[in-house]
C-alpha positions as CSV (number, residue, x, y, z in Angstrom):
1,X,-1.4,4.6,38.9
2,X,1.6,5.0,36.7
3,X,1.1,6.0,33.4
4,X,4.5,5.5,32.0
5,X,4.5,1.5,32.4
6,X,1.0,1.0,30.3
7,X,2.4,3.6,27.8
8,X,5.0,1.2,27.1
9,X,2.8,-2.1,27.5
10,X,0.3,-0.5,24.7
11,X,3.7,0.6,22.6
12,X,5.4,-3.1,22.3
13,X,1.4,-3.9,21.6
14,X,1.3,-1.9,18.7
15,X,4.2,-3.2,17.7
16,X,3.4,-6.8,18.1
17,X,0.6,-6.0,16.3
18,X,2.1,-4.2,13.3
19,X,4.7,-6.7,12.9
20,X,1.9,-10.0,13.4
21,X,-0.4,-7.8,10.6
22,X,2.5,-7.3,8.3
23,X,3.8,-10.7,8.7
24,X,-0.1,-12.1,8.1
25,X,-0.1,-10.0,4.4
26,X,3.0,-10.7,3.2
27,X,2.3,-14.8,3.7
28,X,-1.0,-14.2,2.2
29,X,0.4,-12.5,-0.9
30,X,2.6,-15.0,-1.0
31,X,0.8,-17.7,-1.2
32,X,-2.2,-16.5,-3.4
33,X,1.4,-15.7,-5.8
34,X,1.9,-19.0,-5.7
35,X,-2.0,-20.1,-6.4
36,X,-2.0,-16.9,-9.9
37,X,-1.1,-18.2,-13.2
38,X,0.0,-15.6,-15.5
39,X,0.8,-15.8,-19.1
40,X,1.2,-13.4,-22.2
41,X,0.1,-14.1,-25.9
42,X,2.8,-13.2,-28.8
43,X,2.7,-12.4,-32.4
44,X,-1.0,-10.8,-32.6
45,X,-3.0,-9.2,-30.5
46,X,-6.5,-7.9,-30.4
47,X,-6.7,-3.9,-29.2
48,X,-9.9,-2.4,-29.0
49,X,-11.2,-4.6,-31.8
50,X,-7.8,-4.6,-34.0
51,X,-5.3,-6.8,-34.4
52,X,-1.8,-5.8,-34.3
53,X,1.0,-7.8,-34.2
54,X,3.7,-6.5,-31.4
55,X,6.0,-5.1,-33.7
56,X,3.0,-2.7,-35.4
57,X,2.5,-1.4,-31.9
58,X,6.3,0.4,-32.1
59,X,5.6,2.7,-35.1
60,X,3.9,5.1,-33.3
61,X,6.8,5.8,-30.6
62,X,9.2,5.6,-33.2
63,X,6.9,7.9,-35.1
64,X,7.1,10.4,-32.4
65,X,10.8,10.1,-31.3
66,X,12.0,11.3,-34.2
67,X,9.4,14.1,-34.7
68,X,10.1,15.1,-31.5
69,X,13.8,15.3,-32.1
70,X,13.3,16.6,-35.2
71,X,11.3,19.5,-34.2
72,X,13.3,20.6,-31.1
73,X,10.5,19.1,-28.9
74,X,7.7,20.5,-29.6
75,X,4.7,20.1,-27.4
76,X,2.2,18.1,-29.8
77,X,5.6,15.6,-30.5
78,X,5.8,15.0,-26.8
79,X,1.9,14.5,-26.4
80,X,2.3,12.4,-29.7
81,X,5.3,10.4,-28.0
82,X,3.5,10.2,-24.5
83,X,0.7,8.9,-26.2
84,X,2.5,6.4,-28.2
85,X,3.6,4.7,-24.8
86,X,0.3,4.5,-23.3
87,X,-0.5,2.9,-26.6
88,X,2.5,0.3,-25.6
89,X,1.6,0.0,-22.0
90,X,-2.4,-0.6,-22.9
91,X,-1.4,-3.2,-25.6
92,X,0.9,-5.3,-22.9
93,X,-2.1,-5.4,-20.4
94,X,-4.2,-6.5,-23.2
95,X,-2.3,-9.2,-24.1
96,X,-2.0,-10.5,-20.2
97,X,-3.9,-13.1,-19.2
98,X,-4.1,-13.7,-15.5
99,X,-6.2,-16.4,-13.8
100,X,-6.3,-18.3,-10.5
101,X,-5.5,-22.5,-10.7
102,X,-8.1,-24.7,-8.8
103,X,-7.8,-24.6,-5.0
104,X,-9.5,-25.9,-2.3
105,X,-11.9,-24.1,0.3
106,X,-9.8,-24.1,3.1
107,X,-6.7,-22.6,0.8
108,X,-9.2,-20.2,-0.4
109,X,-10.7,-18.4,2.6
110,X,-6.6,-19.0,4.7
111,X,-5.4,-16.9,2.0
112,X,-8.6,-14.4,2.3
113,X,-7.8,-14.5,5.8
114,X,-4.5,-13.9,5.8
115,X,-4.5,-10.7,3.7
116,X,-7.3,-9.0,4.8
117,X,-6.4,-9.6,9.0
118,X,-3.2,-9.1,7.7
119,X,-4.4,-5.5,6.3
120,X,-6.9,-4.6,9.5
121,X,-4.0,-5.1,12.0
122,X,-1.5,-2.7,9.8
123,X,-4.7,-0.1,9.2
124,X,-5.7,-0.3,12.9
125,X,-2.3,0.5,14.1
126,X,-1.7,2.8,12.1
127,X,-4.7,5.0,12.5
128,X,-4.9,4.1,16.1
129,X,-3.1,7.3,17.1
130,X,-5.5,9.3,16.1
131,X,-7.7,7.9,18.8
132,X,-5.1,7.4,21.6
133,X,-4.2,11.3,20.9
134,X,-8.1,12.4,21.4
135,X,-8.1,10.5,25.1
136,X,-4.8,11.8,26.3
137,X,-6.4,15.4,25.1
138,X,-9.6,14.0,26.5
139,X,-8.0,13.4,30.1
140,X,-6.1,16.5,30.5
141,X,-9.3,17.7,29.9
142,X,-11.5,16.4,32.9
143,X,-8.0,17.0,35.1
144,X,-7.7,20.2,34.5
145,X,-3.9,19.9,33.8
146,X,-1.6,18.6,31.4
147,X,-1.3,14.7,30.6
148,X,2.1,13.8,31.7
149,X,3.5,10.1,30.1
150,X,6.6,9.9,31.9
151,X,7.3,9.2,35.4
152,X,10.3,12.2,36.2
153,X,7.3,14.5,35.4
154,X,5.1,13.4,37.7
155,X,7.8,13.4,40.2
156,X,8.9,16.6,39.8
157,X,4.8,17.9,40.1
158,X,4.8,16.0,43.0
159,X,7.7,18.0,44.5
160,X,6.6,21.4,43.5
161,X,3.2,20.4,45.0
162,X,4.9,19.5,48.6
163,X,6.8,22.5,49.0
């Protein structure tokens, strides 16, 4: 039988079933966005048990900017500095509060649904080529020659074999 065609049939599959998958997660994202209330606190904050207010949290960078430009840039100022971000970073997730409105059943398990299909069909097409290389390997194995996917090679062995 000719190999060539169902190469192609299990190509515009993979496809189909890439774009379907990618399609699926990006609606699902999109909707459990739309279901996700986010919201951030100002003024104070609570870090570890302190409370800072937001401008508080700046001294430290400010700290170590200027030691490190006053010092040429010496390593403890940039671990100082690098630090000092982190510091900034951790204290704007802290202050984040994220939570999901009321939603129905059905709105819950379509968006489950939707992401996680969404993220099987991507993850099986994408490591599927692992497998389809081990069974061409696998049947140039058992033939005894070389697995041929087009149809101008199996012509041309054809030829050679009649002469």
């Amino acid at each position: 039988m000719n190999r060539g065609i169902w190469d192609m049939k299990e190509a515009k599959n993979e496809l189909l079933q890439f774009v379907g998958g990618v399609i699926m997660l990006v609606v699902g994202l999109y909707i459990l966005s739309q279901k996700v209330m986010v919201s951030s606190s100002y003024g104070f904050f609570s870090l570890w048990g302190g409370r800072f207010s937001s401008g508080l949290i700046m001294v430290p960078l400010i700290i170590g900017v200027v030691w490190m430009f006053a010092s040429g840039g010496s390593f403890v100022s940039k671990v100082f500095t690098v630090l000092s971000v982190i510091l900034i970073i951790a204290a704007i997730v802290a202050s984040t509060r994220i939570w999901l409105v009321t939603i129905t059943m059905y709105e819950w398990v379509l968006i489950l649904v939707l992401i996680f299909g969404g993220t099987g069909l991507v993850a099986k097409v994408l490591f599927a080529n692992n497998k389809s290389e081990k069974s061409k390997k696998d049947k140039s194995e058992q033939t005894g020659g070389s697995y041929t996917s087009s149809v101008d090679d199996e012509l041309d062995k054809m030829k050679k074999n009649m002469k």
